[in-house]
C-alpha positions in Angstrom: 95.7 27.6 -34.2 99.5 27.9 -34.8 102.3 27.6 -31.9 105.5 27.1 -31.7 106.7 23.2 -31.3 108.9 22.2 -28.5 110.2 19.1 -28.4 109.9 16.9 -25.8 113.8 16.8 -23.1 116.7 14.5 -24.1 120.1 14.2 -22.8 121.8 17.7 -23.2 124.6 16.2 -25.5 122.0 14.5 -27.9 120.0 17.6 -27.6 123.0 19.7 -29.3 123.1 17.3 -32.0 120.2 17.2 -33.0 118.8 20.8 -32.3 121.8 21.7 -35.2 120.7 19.0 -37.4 117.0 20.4 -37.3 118.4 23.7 -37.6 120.6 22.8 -41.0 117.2 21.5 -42.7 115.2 24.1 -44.4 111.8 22.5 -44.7 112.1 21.4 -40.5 113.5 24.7 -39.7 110.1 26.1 -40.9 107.7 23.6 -39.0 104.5 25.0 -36.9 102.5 23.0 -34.6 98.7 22.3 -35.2 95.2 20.3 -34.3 94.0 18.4 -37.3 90.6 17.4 -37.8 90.9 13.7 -38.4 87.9 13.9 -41.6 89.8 14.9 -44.6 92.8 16.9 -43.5 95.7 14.6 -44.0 96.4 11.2 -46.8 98.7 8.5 -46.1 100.8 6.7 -48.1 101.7 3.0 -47.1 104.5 3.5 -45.0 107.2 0.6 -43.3 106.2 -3.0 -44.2 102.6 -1.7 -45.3 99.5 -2.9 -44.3 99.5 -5.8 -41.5 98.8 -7.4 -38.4 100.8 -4.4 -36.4 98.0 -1.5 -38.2 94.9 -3.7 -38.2 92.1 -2.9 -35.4 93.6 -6.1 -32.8 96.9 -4.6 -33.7 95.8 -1.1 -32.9 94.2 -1.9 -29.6 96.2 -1.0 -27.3 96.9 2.0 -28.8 93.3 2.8 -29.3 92.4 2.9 -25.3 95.4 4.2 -24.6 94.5 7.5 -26.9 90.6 7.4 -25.7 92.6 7.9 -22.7 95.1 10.3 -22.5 95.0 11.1 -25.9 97.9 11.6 -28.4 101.1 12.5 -26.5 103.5 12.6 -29.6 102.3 14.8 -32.6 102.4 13.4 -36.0 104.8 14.5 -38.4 103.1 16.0 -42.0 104.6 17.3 -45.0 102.5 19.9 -47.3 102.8 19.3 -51.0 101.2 21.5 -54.0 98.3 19.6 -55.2 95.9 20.3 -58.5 94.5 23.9 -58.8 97.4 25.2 -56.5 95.6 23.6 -53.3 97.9 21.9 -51.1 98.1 18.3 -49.7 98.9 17.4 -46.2 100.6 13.6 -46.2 101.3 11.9 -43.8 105.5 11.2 -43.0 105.7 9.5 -39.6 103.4 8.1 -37.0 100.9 6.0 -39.3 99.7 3.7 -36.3 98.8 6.9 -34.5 96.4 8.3 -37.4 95.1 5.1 -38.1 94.4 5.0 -34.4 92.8 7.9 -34.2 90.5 7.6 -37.8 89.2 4.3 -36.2 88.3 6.2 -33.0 87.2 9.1 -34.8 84.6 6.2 -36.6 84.0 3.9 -33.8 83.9 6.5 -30.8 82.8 9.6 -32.4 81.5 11.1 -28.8 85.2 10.8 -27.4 86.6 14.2 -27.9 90.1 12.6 -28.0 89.5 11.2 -30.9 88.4 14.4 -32.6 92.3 15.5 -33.9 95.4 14.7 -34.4 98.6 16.8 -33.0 100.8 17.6 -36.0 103.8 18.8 -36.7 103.3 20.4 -40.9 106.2 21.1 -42.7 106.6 22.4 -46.0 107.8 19.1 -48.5 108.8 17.2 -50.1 111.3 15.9 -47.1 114.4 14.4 -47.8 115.2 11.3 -46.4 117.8 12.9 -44.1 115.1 14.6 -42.9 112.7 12.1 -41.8 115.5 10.1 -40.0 116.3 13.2 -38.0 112.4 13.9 -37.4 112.7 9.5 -36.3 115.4 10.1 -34.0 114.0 13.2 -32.7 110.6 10.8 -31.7 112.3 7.9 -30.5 115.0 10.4 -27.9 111.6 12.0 -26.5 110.0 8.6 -25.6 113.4 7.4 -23.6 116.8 6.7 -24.3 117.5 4.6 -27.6 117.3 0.8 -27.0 120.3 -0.6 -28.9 118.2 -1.8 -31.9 117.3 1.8 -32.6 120.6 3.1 -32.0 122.4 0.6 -34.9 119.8 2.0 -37.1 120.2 5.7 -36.6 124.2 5.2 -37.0 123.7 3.3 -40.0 121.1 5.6 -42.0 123.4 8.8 -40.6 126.6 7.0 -41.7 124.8 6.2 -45.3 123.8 9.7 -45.5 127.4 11.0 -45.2 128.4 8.4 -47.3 125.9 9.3 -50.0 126.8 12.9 -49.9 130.9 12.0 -50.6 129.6 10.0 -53.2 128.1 12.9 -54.9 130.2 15.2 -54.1 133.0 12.5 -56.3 130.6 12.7 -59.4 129.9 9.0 -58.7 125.9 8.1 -59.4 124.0 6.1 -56.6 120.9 4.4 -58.5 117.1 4.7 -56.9 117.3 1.1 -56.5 119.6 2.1 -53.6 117.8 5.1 -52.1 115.1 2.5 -51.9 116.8 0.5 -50.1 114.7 0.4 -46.3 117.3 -1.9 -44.5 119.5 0.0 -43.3 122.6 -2.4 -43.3 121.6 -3.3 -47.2 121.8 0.1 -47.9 125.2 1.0 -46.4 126.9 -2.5 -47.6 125.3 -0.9 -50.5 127.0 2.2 -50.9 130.3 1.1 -49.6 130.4 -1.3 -53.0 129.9 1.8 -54.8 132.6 3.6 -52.5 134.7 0.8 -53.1 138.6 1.1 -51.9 138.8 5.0 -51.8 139.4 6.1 -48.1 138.8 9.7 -48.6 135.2 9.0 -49.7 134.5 7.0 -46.4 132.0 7.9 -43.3 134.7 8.1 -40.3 132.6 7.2 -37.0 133.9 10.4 -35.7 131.8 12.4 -37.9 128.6 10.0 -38.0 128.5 10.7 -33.9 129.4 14.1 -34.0 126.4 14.9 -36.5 124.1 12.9 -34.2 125.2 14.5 -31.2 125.9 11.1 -29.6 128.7 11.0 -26.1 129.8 7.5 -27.3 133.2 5.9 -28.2 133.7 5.1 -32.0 134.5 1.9 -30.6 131.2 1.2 -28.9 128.8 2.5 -31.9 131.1 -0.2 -34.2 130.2 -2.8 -31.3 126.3 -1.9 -31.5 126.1 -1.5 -35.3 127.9 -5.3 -35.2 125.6 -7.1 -33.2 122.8 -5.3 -35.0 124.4 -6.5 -38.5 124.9 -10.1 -37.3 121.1 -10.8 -35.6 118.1 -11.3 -37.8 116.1 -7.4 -37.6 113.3 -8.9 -36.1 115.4 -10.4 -33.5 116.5 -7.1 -33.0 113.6 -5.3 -32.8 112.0 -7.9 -30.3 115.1 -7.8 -28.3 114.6 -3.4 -28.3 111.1 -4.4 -26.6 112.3 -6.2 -24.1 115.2 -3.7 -23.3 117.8 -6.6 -23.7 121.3 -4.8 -23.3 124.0 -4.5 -25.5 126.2 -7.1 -23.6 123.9 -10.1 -24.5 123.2 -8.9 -27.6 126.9 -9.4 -28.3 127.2 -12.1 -27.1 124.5 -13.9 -28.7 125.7 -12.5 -32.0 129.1 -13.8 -31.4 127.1 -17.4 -30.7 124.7 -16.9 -33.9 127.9 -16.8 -36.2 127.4 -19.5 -39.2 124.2 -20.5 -37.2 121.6 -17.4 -37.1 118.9 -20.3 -36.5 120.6 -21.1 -32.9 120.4 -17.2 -32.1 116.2 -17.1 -32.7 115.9 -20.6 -31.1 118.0 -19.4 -27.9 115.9 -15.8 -27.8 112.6 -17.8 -27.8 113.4 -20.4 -25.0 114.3 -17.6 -22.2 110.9 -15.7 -23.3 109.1 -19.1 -23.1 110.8 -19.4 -19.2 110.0 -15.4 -18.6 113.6 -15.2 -18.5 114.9 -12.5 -21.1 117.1 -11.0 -18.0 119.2 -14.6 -18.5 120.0 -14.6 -21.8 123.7 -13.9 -21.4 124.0 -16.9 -18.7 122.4 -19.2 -21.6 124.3 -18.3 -24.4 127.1 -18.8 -22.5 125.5 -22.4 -21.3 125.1 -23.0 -24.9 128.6 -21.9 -26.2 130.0 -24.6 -23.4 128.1 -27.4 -25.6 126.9 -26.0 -28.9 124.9 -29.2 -29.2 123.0 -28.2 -25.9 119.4 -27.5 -27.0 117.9 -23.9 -26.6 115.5 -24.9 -23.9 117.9 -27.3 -22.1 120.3 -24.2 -21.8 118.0 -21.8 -21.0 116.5 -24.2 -18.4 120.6 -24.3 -17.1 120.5 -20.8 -17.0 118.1 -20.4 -14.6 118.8 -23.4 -12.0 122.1 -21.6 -12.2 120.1 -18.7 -11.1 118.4 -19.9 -8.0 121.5 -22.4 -7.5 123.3 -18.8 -6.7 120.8 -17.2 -5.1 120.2 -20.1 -2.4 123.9 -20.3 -1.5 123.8 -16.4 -0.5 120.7 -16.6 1.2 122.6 -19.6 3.3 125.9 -17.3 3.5 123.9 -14.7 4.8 121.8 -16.4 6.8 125.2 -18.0 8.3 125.8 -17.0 12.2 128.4 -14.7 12.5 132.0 -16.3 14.4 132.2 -16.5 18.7 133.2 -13.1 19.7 136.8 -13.3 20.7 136.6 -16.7 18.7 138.3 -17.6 15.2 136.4 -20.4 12.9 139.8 -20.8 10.3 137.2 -22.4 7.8 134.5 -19.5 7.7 136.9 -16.9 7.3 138.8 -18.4 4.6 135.1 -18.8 2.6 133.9 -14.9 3.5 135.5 -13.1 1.6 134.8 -14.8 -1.9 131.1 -15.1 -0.7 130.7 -11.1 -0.2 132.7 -9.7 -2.6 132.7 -12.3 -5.5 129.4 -12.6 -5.5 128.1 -9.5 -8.2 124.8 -8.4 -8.4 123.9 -10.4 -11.6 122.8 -13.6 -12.8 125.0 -16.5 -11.9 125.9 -17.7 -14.6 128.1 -14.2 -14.8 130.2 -15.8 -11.5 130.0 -19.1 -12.3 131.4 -19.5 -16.2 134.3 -18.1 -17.8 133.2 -15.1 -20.2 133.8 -15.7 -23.9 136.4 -14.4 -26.5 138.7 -13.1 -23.3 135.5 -11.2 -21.9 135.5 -10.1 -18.1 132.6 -9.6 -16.0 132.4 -6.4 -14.2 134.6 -7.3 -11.1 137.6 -9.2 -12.8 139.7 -6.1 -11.9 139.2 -5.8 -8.8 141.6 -7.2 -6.4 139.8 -9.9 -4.4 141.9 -9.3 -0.9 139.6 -8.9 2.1 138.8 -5.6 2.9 139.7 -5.1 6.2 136.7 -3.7 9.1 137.7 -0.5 10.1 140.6 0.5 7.7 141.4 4.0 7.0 141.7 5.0 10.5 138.0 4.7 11.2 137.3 3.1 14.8 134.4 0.6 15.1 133.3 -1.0 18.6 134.0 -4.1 19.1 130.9 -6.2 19.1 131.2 -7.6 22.2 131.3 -4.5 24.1 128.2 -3.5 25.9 126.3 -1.0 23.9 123.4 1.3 24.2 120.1 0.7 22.6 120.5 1.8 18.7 118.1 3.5 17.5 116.1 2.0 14.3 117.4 2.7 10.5 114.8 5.1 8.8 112.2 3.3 7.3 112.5 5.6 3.9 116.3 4.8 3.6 115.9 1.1 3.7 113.2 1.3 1.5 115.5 3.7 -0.9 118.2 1.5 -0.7 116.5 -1.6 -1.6 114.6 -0.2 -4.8 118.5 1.2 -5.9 120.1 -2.4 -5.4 117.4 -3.9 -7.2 117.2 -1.4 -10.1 120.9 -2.4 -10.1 120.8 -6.3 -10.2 118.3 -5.7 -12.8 120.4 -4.0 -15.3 123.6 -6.1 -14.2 121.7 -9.8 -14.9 120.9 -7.9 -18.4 124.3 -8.1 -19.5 125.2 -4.8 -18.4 128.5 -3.5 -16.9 130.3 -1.8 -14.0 133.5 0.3 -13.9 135.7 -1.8 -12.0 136.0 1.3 -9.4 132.4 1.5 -8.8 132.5 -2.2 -7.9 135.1 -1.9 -5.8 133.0 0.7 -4.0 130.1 -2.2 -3.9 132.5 -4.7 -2.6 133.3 -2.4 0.1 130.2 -1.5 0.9 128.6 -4.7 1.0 131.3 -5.3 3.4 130.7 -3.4 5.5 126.7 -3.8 5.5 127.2 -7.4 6.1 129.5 -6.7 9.4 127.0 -3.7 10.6 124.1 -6.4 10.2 125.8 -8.7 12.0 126.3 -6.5 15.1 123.1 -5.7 15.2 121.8 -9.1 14.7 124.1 -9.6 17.8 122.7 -7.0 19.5 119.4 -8.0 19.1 120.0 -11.5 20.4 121.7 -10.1 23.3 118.8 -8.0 24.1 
């Protein structure tokens, strides 16, 4: 059976990109979808790191019963080659773990018609190099949005690919000892010796995003490609696991400099706590007193944490002023409690950022926002009111998952635009003087 492949949604920009970069490749441009029977159809050659714990059976395990499951949701990409006596050979480019998956299920669970054939996506070979990344990126943008490990290594393979072509195009010879190279920083630092001091013959950012159809700044892919650079690759890869953003990546990078040991050590202690979401506060801890141990700041980082996270429980468990009454000291305190107190890990409000960094609300202008501004008309709290009627159950339960979601990605490491969290600050102001009415309502009741 032969259909056409469609390939899986991405972001509409990246889509672009990469739709023309399948479309300039004349071996991908040709490629047809199909079932393969997992006895005899396809050879591998050793591909990555080769053989290890990550393709062994335990390795494989949770891929195994997640295929005897659902199957295999992302076909396998082949390339045909001519073999002896004009037959031709299937082998195997990317998705090894998935085919060795499948030929130990094929073995071990014969009855399990999952197991039966692999999804594949055949090509005519050999494929270039350039081909296989785009094929790699293409995989990666249909499972989710690029981790920032992934990303440095996509820029840097497309960069070296740009670079390698201007380097051909200049009559100067790149060795195989170079194309061999898998790391993809080696590779570029590579090439750039080669390119030496000769500007026109360089890989402007500019182009590198433009060919990968990526809507970032040149400024931001040098920042991911730097923290990539600087932290050990398996650092990086673990870190792409546990969806650590690009903010603490950075900063632990900026830590790790002349000291890549203190980076690893760091990285291990907040796993060992179940705190990856901290590892900004700790590196920070760390930077304070570079003689700090890893688990002692890490440790820091998280009574910093709760520290935080008690004092606005207490702030918002505080009764609200006398109506008609004036507490001098409370109202002085309020407005740093609600609106300098961002939905991240503590550390963030607590400690000065490094190298002249600012957290997501150092431009925003900490005056009060004032109940009631812009004309709107509030009752007074005192007033006697009729019964409200209760907030939809759906639209707390909405709001809460949202906030959430959003401390989540904030304690990462992430940021705000300093207009959305002016929004929040206002926001949050005015949800902490509507729960206090009601609060007040309710007692009067």
């Amino acid at each position: 059976m032969t259909v056409a492949v469609e390939e899986s949604p991405a972001p509409a920009p990246v889509v672009l990109g990469l739709a023309e970069a399948l479309e300039s490749s004349e071996q991908l441009r040709q490629r047809r979808f199909e079932m393969l029977p997992m006895r005899g159809s396809v050879y591998t050659d050793v591909q990555g790191r080769g053989p290890g714990p990550s393709t062994s059976p335990e390795g494989l395990a949770d891929l195994i019963t997640s295929i005897s499951t659902v199957g295999v949701l992302h076909p396998v990409l082949v390339e045909e080659l001519p073999g002896p006596d004009n037959h031709i050979q299937r082998r195997l480019v990317i998705g090894e773990r998935r085919y060795r998956a499948c030929r130990w299920g094929a073995v071990n669970q014969p009855d399990n018609p999952r197991f039966d054939k692999l999804p594949a996506v055949i090509c005519p070979g050999p494929l270039s190099d350039e081909d296989r990344r785009t094929w790699q990126l293409v995989e990666n943008l249909a499972r989710e949005d690029l981790q920032p490990g992934e990303l440095a290594k996509a820029l840097l393979l497309e960069r070296s690919a740009i670079l390698r072509a201007q380097l051909d195009n200049a009559g100067i010879e790149v060795s195989e000892d170079v194309q061999r190279l898998e790391d993809p920083v080696a590779r570029f630092e590579a090439l750039e010796k080669l390119r030496g001091s000769d500007a026109n013959l360089a890989a402007p950012w500019n182009l590198v995003l433009r060919r990968l159809g990526l809507q970032i700044t040149p400024r931001r892919a040098r920042e991911v490609v730097a923290a990539f650079r600087t932290l050990p690759r398996e650092l990086s890869a673990d870190m792409d696991q546990h969806q650590v953003a690009l903010a603490a990546r950075t900063n632990l990078a900026r830590l790790s400099r002349g000291r890549r040991e203190a980076a690893a050590e760091l990285w291990q202690a907040v796993k060992r706590l179940g705190r990856t979401d901290l590892l900004s506060a700790a590196t920070r801890a760390q930077a304070t007193n570079p003689d700090m141990p890893a688990d002692t700041a890490a440790s820091a980082a998280v009574t910093a944490y709760e520290r935080a996270n008690a004092e606005r429980a207490a702030a918002l468990a505080r009764p609200p002023a006398p109506a008609g009454g004036h507490d001098d000291e409370d109202d002085a305190a309020a407005p740093d409690e609600i609106t300098a107190a961002p939905l991240a890990d503590s550390a963030d409000a607590e400690q000065p950022r490094q190298g002249g960094e600012t957290t997501p609300f150092d431009d925003i202008s900490e005056e009060p926002v004032t109940a009631g501004s812009g004309g709107e008309q509030h009752p007074r709290v005192d007033e006697p009111l009729e019964p409200a009627e209760p907030v939809d159950p759906p639209v707390v339960t909405a709001a809460l998952e949202a906030l959430r979601a959003l401390n989540t990605q904030l304690a990462e490491g992430r940021t705000l635009h300093r207009f959305d969290a002016g929004s929040l600050r206002m926001l949050l102001t005015d949800l902490q003087r509507h729960t206090s009415a009601g609060a007040e309502r309710t007692a009067a009741a």
